[in-house]
C-alpha positions in Angstrom: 18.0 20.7 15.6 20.8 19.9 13.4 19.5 22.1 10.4 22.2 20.6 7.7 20.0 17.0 8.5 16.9 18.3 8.4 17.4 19.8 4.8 18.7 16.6 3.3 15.3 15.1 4.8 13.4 17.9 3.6 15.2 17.0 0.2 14.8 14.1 -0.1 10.9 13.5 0.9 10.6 16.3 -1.9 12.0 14.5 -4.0 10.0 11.2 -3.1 7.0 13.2 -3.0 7.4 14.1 -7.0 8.3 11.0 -7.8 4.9 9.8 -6.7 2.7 12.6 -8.3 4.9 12.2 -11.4 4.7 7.9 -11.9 1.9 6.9 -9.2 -0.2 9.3 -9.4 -3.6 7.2 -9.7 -2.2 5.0 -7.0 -1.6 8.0 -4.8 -5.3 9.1 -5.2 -7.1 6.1 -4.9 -5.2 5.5 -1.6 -5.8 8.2 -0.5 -9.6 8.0 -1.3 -9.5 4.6 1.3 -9.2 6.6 4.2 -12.4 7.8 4.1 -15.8 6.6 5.4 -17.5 5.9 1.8 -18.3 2.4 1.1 -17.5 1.3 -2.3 -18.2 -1.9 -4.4 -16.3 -5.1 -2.9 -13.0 -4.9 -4.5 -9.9 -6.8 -3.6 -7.6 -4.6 -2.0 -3.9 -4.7 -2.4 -2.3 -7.6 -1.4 0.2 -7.6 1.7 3.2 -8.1 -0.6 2.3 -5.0 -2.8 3.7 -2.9 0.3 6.7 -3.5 -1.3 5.6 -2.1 -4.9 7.6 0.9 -5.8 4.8 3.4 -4.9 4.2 2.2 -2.0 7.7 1.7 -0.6 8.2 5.2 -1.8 4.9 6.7 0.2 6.5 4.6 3.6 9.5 6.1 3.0 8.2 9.3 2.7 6.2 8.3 6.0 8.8 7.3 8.2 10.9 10.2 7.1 9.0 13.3 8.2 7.4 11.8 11.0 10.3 10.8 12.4 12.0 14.3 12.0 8.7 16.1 13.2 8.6 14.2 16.2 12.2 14.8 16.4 11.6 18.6 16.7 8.4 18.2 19.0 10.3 17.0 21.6 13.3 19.5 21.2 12.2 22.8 20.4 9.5 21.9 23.1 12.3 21.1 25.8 10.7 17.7 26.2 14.1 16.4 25.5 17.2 18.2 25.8 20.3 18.1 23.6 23.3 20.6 24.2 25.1 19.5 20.9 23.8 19.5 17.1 24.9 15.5 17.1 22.7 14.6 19.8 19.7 16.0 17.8 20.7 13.9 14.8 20.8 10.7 16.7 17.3 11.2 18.4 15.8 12.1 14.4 17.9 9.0 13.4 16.5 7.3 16.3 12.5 8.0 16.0 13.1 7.4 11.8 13.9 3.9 12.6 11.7 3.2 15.4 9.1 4.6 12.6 10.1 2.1 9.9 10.2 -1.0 12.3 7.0 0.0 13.7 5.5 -0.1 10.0 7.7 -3.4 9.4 6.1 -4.9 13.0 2.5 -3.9 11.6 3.0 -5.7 8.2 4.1 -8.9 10.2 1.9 -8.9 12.6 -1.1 -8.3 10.1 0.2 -11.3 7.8 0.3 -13.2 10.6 -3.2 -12.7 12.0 -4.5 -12.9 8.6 -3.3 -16.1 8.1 -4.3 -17.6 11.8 -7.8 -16.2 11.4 -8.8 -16.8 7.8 -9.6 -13.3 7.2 -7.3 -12.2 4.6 -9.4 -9.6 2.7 -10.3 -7.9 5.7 -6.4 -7.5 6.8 -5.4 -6.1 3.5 -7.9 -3.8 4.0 -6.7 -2.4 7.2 -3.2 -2.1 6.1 -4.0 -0.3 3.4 -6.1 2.2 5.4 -3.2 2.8 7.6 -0.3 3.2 5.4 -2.4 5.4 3.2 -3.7 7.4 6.3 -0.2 7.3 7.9 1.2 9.1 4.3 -1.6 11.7 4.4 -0.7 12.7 7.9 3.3 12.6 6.7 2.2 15.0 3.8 1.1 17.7 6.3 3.5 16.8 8.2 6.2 17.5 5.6 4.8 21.5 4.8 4.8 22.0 9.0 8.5 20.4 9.0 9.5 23.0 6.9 7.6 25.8 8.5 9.3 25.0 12.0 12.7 24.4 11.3 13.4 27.0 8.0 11.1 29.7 8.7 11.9 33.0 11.0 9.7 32.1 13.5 9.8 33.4 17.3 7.8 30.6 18.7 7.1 27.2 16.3 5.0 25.7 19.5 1.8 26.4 17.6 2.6 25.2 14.4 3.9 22.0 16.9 1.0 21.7 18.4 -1.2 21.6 15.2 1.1 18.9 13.6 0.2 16.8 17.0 -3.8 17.5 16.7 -4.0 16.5 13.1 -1.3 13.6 14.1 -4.6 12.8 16.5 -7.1 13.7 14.3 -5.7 10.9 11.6 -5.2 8.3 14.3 -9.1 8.6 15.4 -10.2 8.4 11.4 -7.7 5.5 11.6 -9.6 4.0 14.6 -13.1 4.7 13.2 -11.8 3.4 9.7 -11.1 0.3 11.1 -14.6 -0.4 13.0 -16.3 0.4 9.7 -14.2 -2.9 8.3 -14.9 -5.2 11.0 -19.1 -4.0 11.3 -19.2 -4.5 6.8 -17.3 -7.6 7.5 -19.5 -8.8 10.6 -16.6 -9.4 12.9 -17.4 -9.7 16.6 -16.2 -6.4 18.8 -14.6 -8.0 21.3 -12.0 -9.2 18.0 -11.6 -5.1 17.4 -11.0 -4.0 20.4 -8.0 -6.7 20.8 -6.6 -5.8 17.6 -7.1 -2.7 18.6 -4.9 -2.9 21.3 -2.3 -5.2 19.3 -1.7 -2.8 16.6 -2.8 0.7 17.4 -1.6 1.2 21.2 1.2 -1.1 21.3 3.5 -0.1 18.8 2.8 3.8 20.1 3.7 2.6 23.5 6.9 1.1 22.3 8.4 4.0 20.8 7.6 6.3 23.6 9.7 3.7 25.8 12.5 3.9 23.3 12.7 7.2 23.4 12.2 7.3 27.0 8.9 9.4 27.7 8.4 6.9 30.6 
């Protein structure tokens, strides 16, 4: 891995990251309190254009950032993909950053769109919420493991690899299970879940592993 990179990443997701406790901090907590499985009072959530608020363009940022570089040094430091040169490692973290942020772009489009085709707006803002908060508290771990592997004197990072992946899993399942919760409360038929299911969970994962050529 190109370490000089990886610092100014490091850097600058710090930096984000006190930012956000400093100015947002409420928002950051009650975001973070979606992901779970509690059902509160009917509130409106967020609207699809306050993805673009500053806290929340901050916590994407911050997002698409360390999962992109801990992805990035998955597939190296695991020899899934090789890279003789300290360049090559900076294009494939460059590469996985923005295939991050245009999956999370795709997702907001895609979720406007079906939002507006089906009628069910509330239950849309809902999701996306879920995910981007869910998606930041995975990145936050994320962002302590990124350090770990690529600063520390370690003589094998595999494990600390492999536990960024199981909790990567972990966060996708409560993502799932989050998202049949919405559609039961809102009465929504199954067969609609599992095609959005399909639309926005395992498409956009299967995209990214063609760009980066896993298959």
């Amino acid at each position: 891995m190109n370490t000089d990179f990886s610092f100014i990443i490091l850097a600058l997701s710090l930096l984000i990251l006190t930012v956000i406790i400093s100015f947002g901090r409420k928002s950051f907590i009650a975001g973070l309190s979606s992901v779970g499985f509690r059902r509160r009072p009917e509130l409106a959530p967020p609207g699809t254009s306050e993805v673009f608020a500053w806290p929340s363009v901050l916590r994407n940022i911050f997002t698409v950032l360390n999962l992109g570089l801990f992805a990035a040094a998955a597939l190296l430091l695991s020899d899934s993909v090789r890279r003789t040169d300290p360049s090559g490692s900076l294009k494939l973290a460059a590469l996985l950053i923005g295939s991050c942020l245009a999956a999370l772009l795709l997702r907001h489009l895609t979720c406007i769109m079906a939002a507006e085709v089906t009628g069910w707006k509330s239950l849309f803002r809902e999701y996306m919420n879920v995910v981007y908060n869910a998606w930041f508290a995975n990145a936050v771990i994320l962002f302590i493991l990124n350090g770990i592997i690529l600063f520390a004197p370690l003589e094998n990072t595999v494990p600390f690899i492999v536990a960024g992946l199981v909790i990567t899993a972990i966060f996708l399942i409560i993502r799932t299970l989050r998202l049949l919760a919405i559609f039961k409360y809102r009465h929504v038929s199954i067969l609609y879940f599992i095609l959005y299911l399909c639309a926005l969970e395992v498409l956009p994962v299967l995209v990214i592993l063609k760009i980066i050529g896993v298959f």
